[in-house]
N, C-alpha and C positions, 0 to 999 in steps of 0.2 A: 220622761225620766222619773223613776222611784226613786224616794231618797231625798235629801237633804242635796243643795246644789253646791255649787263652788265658785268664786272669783279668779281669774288669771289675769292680773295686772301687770300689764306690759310698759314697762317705762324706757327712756333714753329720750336722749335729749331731738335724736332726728323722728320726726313725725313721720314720712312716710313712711320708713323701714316699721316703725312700731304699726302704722296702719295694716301695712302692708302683712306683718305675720301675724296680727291679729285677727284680720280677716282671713286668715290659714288656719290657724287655730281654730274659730268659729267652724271654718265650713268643715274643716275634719269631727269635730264636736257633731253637729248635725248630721253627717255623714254616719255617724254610731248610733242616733236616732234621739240626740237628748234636744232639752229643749234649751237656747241658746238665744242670750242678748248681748248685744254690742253695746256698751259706751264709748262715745267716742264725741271728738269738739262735731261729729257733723250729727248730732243725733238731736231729734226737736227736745230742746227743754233743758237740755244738759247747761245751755249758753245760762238759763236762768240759775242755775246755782254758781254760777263763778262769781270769786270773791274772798276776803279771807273766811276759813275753816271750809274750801271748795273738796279739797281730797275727803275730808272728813265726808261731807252732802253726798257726795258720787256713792262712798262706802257703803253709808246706810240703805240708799239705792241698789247696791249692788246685795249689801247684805238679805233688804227685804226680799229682792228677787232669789237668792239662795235657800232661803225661807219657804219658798214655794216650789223647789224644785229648779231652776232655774242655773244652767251654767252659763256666768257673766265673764264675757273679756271687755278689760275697763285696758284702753287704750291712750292713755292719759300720761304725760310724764311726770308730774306730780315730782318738782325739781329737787323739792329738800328730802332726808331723809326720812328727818322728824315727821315729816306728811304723811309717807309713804307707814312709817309707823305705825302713827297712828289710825291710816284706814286697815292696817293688819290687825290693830288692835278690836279694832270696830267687827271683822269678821273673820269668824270662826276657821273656814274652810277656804284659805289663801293662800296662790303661790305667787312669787313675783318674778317675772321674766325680765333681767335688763340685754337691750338692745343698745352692743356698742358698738362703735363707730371706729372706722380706722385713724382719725383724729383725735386728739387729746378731748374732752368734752367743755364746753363753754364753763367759764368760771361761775354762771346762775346756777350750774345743774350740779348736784352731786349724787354722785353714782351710789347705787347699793355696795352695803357692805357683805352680805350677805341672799345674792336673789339665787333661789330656787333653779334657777336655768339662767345661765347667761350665752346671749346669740349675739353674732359677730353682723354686721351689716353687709360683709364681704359672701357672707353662704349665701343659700338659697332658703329664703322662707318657710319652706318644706323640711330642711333638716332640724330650723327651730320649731317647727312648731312637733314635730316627730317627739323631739327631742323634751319638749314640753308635756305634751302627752304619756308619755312612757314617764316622766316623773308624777302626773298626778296619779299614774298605776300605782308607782312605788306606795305613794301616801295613799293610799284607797280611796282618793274622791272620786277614782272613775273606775268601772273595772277592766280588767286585764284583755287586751287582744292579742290572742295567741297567738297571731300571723306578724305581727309588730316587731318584734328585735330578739335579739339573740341573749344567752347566757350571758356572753361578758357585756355587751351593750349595756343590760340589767345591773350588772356589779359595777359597772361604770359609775351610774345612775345612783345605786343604793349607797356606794364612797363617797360621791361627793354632798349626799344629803346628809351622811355619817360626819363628815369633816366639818357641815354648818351645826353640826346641832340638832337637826330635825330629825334624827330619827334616833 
């Protein structure tokens, strides 16, 4: 990959679904020919930065790999907001995917108030991670695959970035 990399921090409170489309994400990432790490609780070394200011550690991690070219999905649900913040804060080129659940979410987790893509647990992994993809076109961390979605998909996409703020 040329260029500057990107983080897609995938949160919600159920582990496997957020595994589950992170490792989607990835392989379609790969699949485009970039170069691609996973953080995630099964990766060596990750277990040693947990603790408090844990979200913050993963970031910098994630950020230096960004640094080098490197597109990082940090599969981590990183419960509080304020966390979740402040590793946005940490890096530059950040989108945040929440992964919900057809249940209310445990009173530990609190939801995004604003994520970049939010996937339902009921789809299929593929439609979020599509879904995921086609917005970091919007924001230019990746470039455009002209075979990927349509007109209004795209205005889909560019409104609801419009309505957070981001663009």
């Amino acid at each position: 990959m040329s260029g500057p990399g990107f983080t897609v921090w995938v949160t919600g409170a159920d582990g496997a679904a957020r595994r589950t489309l992170g490792e989607e994400i990835a392989a379609r990432l790969r699949e485009r020919g970039l170069d691609v790490d996973v953080l995630d609780e099964s990766v060596p070394g990750v277990g040693a930065l947990v603790g408090e200011g844990f979200e913050r550690r993963v970031a910098c991690v994630a950020g230096a790999l960004a640094r080098h070219g490197v597109a990082t999905v940090v599969t981590l649900a990183a419960p509080t907001r304020a966390a979740r913040d402040g590793a946005r804060a940490e890096l530059q080129r950040m989108i945040e995917v929440w992964v919900r659940g057809p249940a209310a979410e445990p009173p530990s987790y609190e939801p995004p108030d604003r994520p970049e893509v939010e996937v339902s647990t009921t789809e299929p992994a593929g439609q979020g991670a599509t879904r995921t993809l086609r917005t970091l076109e919007v924001l230019r961390h990746l470039p455009r695959d002209e075979r990927s979605y349509s007109e209004s998909e795209e205005r889909e996409v560019i409104r609801r970035l419009k309505a957070f703020g981001y663009l």
